[in-house]
C-alpha positions as CSV (number, residue, x, y, z in Angstrom):
1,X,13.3,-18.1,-21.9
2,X,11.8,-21.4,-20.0
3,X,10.7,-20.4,-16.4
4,X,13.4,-21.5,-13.7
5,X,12.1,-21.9,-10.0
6,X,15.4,-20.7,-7.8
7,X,16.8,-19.9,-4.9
8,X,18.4,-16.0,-4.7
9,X,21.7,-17.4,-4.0
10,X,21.4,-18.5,-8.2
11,X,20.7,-15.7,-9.5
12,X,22.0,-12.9,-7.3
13,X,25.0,-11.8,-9.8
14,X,22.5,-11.0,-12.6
15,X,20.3,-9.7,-10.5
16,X,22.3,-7.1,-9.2
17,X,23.8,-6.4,-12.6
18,X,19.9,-6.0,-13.5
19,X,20.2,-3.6,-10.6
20,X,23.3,-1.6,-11.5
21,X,22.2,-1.1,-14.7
22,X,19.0,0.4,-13.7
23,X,16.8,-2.0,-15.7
24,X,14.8,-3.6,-12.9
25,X,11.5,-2.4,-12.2
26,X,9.1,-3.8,-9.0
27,X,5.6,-4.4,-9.2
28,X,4.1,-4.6,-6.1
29,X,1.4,-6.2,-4.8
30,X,-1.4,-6.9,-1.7
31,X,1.4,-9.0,-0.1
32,X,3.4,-6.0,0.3
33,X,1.3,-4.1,2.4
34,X,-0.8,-7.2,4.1
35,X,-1.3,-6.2,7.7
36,X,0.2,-2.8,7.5
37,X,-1.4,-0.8,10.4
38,X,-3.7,1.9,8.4
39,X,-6.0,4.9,9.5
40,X,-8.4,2.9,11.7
41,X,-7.6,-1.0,10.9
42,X,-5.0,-3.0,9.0
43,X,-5.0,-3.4,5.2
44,X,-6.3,-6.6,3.8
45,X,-4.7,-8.6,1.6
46,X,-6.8,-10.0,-1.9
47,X,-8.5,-12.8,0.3
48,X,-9.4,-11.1,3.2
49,X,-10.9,-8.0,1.5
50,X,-13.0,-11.0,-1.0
51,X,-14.4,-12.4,2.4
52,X,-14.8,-8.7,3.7
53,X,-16.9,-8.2,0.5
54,X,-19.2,-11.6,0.7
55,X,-20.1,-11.1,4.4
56,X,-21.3,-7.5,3.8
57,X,-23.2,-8.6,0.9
58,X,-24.5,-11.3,3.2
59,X,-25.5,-9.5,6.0
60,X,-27.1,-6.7,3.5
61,X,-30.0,-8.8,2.8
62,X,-29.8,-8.4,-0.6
63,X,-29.0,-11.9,-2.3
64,X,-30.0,-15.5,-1.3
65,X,-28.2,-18.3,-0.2
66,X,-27.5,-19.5,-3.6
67,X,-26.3,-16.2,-4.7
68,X,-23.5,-16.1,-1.3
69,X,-22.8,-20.0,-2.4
70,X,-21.9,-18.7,-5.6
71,X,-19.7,-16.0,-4.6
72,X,-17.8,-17.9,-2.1
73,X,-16.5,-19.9,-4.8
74,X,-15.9,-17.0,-7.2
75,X,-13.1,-14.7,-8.1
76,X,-12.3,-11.3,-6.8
77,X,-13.0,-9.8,-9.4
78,X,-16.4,-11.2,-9.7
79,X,-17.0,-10.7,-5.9
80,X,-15.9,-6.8,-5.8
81,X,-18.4,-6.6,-8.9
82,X,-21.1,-7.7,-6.8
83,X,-19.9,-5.9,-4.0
84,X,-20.3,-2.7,-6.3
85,X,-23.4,-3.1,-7.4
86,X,-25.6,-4.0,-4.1
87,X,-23.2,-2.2,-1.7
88,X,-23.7,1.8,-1.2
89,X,-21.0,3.7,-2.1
90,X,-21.0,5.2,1.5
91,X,-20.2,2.3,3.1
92,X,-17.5,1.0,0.6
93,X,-15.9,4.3,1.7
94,X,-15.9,3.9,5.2
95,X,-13.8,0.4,5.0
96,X,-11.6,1.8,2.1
97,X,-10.4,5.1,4.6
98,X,-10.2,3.0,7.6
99,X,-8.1,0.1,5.9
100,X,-6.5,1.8,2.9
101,X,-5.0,5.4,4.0
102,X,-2.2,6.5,6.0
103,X,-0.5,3.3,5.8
104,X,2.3,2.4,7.7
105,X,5.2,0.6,7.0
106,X,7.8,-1.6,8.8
107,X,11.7,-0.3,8.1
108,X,12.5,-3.4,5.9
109,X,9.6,-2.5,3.5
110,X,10.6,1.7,3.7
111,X,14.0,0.4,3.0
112,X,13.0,-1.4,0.1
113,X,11.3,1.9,-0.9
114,X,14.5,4.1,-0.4
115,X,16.5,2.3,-3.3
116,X,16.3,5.0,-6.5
117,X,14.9,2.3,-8.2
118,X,14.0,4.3,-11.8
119,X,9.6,4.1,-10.9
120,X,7.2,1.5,-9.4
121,X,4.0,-0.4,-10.7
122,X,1.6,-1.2,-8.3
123,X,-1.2,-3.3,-8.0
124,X,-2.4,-1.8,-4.9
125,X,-5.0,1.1,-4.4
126,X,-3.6,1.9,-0.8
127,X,-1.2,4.9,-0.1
128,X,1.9,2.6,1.2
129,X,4.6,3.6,-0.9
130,X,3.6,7.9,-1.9
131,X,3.3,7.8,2.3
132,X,6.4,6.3,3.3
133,X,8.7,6.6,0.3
134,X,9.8,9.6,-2.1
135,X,7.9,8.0,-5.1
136,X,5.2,10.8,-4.7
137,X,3.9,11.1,-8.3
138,X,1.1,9.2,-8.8
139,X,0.0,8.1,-11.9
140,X,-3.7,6.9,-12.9
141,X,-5.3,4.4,-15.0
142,X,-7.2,5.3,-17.8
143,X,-5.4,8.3,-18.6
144,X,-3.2,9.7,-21.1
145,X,0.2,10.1,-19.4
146,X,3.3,12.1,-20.7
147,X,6.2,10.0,-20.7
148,X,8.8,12.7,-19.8
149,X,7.1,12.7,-16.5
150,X,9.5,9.5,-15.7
151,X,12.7,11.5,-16.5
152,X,11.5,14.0,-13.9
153,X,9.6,12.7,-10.7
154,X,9.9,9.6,-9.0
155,X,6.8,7.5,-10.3
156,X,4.5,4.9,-8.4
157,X,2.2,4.0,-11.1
158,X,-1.0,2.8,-9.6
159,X,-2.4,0.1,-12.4
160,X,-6.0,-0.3,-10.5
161,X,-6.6,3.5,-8.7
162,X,-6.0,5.1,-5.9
163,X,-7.9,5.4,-2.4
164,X,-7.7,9.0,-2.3
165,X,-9.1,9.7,-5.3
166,X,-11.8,6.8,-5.4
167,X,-12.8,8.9,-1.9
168,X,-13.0,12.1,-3.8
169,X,-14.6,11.5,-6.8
170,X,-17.8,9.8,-7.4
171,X,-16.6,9.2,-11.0
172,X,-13.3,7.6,-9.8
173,X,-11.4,4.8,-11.5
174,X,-10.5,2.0,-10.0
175,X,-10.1,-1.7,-11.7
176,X,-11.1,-4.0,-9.2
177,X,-14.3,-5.5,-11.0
178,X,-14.2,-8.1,-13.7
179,X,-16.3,-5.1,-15.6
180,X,-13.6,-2.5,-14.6
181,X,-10.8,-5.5,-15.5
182,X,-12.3,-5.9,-19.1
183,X,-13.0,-2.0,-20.1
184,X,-9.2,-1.2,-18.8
185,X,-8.2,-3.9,-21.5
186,X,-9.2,-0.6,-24.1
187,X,-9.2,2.1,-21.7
188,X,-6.5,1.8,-19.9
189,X,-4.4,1.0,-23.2
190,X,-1.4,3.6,-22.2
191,X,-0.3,1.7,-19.6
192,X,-0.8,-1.9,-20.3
193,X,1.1,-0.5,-23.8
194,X,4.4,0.4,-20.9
195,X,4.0,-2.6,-19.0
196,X,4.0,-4.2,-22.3
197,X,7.2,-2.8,-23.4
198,X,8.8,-3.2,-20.1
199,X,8.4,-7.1,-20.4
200,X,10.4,-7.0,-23.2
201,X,13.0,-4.5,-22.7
202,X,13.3,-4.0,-18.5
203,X,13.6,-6.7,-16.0
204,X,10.6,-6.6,-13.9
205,X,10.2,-7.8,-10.1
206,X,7.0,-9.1,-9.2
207,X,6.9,-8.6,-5.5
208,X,3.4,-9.4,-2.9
209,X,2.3,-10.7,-5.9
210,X,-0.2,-13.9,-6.1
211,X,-1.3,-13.2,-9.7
212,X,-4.3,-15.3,-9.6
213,X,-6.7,-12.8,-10.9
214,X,-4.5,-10.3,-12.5
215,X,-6.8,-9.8,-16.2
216,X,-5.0,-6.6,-17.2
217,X,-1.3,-8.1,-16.0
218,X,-2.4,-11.2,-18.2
219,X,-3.4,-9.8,-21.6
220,X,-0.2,-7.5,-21.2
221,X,1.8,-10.9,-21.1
222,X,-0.4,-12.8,-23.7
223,X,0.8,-9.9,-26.1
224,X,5.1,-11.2,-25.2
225,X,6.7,-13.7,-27.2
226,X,8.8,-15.5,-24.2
227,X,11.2,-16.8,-27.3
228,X,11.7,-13.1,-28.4
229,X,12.6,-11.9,-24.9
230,X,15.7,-12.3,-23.3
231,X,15.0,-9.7,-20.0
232,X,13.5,-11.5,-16.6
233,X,10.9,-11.3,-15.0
234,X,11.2,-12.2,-11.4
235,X,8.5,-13.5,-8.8
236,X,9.8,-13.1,-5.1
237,X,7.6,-16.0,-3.2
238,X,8.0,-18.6,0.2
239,X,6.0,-20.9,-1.4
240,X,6.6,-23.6,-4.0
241,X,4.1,-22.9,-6.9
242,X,1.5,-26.2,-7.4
243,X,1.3,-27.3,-11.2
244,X,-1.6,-25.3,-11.8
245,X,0.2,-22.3,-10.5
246,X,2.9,-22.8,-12.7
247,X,1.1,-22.8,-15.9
248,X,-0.7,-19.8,-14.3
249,X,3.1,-18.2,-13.7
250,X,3.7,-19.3,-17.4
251,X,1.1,-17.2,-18.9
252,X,2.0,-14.4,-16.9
253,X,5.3,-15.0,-18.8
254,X,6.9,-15.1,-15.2
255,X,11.0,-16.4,-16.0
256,X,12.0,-17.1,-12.2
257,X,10.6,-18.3,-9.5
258,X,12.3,-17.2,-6.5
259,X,12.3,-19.1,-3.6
260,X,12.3,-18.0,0.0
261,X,12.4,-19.5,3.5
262,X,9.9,-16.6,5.0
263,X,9.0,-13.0,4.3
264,X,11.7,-12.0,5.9
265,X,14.0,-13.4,4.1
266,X,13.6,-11.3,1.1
267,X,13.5,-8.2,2.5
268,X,17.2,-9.1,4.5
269,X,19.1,-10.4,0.7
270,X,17.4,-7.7,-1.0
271,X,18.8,-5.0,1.9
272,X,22.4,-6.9,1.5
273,X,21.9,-6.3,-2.3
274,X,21.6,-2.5,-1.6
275,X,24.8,-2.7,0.6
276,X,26.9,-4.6,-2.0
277,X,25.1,-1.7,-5.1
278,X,26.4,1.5,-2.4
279,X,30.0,-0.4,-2.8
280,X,30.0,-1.1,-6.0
281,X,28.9,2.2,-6.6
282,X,32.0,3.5,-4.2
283,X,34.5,1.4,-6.3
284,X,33.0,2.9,-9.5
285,X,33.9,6.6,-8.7
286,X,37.5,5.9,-7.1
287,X,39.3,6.5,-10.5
288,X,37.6,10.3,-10.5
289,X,39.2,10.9,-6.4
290,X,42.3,13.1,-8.5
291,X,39.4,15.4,-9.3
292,X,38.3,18.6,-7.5
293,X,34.9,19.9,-8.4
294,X,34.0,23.8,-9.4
295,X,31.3,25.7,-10.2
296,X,31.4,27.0,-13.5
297,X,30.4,31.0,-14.4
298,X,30.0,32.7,-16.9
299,X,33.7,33.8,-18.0
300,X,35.1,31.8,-20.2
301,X,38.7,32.6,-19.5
302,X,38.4,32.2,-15.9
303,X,36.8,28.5,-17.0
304,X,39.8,27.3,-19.3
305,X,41.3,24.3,-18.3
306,X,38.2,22.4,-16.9
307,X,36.1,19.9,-18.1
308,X,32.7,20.4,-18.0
309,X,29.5,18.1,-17.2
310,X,26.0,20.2,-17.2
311,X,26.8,22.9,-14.7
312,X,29.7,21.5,-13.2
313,X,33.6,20.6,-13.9
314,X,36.1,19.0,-12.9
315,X,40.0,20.1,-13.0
316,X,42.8,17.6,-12.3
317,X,44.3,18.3,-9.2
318,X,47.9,19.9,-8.6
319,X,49.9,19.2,-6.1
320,X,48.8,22.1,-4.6
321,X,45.1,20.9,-4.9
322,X,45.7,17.4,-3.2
């Protein structure tokens, strides 16, 4: 499938049959939560925590000039690994409880959180969505998951750690580093292998999400055919992507590019979405308003006549009943 750059108005209808049918799945990243007030501070988003990490290296006294020069024009990846290294763990902690837990959330965003969408990937290591959303199961990296545990709780899957358990644990994972980045590739192989298989079978919506140093996201795509695919794989943005970004959108195996005036903006179609789902939803159980439901017991003969689903039935009603 060749990658479209769209407006929502164009692809609304499939989108919300995406939707209806359950097969659309968010990954959410730093834009998401950029600016969020948090325990003691706001949380950063990808470029403001890389300058966060360069002027503490700086001021530490522990590289040169050439070695900041360097950075400054490096990745995030590369900058968090330096950050790691020459940074005590202490100190990482106190920015990562200030900025990172008890985040709060604007209604837009904690509506976009109510929808039962079926579980959520995200990219962030912050407690947005378990705090302000029922998606309280959280699941690692670099562990071996059960997959019934979908069916059962509503997941956030967190593909680079979470805060509260980097704070607790000394031995913690978290893929932030290019080092972390490039073991996950192995390590972290149970979840790269679901993303994997929901890029070919689920429709995925990329949302806060700039990409542009996403190494575990981007062997997970290398490993998609885009010919053999014909799900989506949506990128919610307000700005049109420069040719460079495309190709970097291409590799990612992104198939629309959805434009947006502002921030805003996606939050209020997305919320009409919902609306136009509850009434669709409305329409779809009309034919079943002749039905009265019961509880079923034990006694079968007391039970004959109803039609059963799990522990429920329904009986058509008599005149009697209506």
């Amino acid at each position: 499938m060749a990658m479209r750059i769209v407006t929502f108005d164009e692809i609304q209808t499939e989108f919300l049959n995406n939707m209806r049918n359950r097969t659309l799945i968010p990954i959410i990243g730093a834009g998401f939560t950029k600016h969020c007030l948090s325990s003691n501070g706001t949380v950063p988003d990808g470029a403001e925590y890389r300058s966060y990490m360069i002027s503490q290296l700086d001021s530490s006294g522990k590289l040169d000039n050439a070695d900041i020069q360097q950075l400054e024009r490096a990745p995030f990846s590369i900058v968090a690994n330096a950050y790691h290294d020459f940074i005590d763990r202490s100190i990482r902690n106190v920015y990562l409880r200030n900025n990172f837990t008890n985040v709060k959330l604007p209604k837009e965003k904690i509506d976009f959180l109510s929808y039962s969408w079926p579980y959520i990937y995200t990219l962030n290591i912050d407690d947005a969505i378990e705090y302000n959303s029922r998606f309280c199961q959280i699941i690692l990296p670099n562990k071996k998951v059960d997959p019934t545990i979908y069916d059962h709780d509503l997941c956030v899957i967190k593909l680079h750690g979470d805060v509260h358990n980097i704070l607790a644990y000394s031995d913690a994972d978290s893929i932030l580093t290019r080092v972390e980045y490039l073991k996950s590739i192995n390590k972290n192989r149970a979840l790269l292998s679901k993303i994997e298989h929901d890029m070919v079978y689920q429709n995925l919506l990329y949302i806060g999400c700039s990409l542009d140093d996403e190494l575990d996201l981007l062997s997970s795509a290398q490993m998609v055919s885009n010919e053999d695919v014909q799900t989506a794989r949506y990128l919610f943005t307000t700005h049109r992507p420069t040719p460079l970004q495309m190709k970097q959108y291409e590799n990612q195996r992104i198939t629309h590019i959805v434009l947006f005036e502002n921030y805003d903006d996606i939050y209020q179609s997305l919320q009409t979405l919902f609306e136009q789902l509850k009434q669709l939803c409305i329409e779809d159980l009309k034919p079943y308003n002749m039905y009265t439901i019961h509880t079923a017991d034990s006694d079968y003969e007391s039970n004959k006549g109803y039609l059963f689903f799990g522990k429920s039935c329904i009986k058509r009603r008599s005149t009697v009943d209506r």
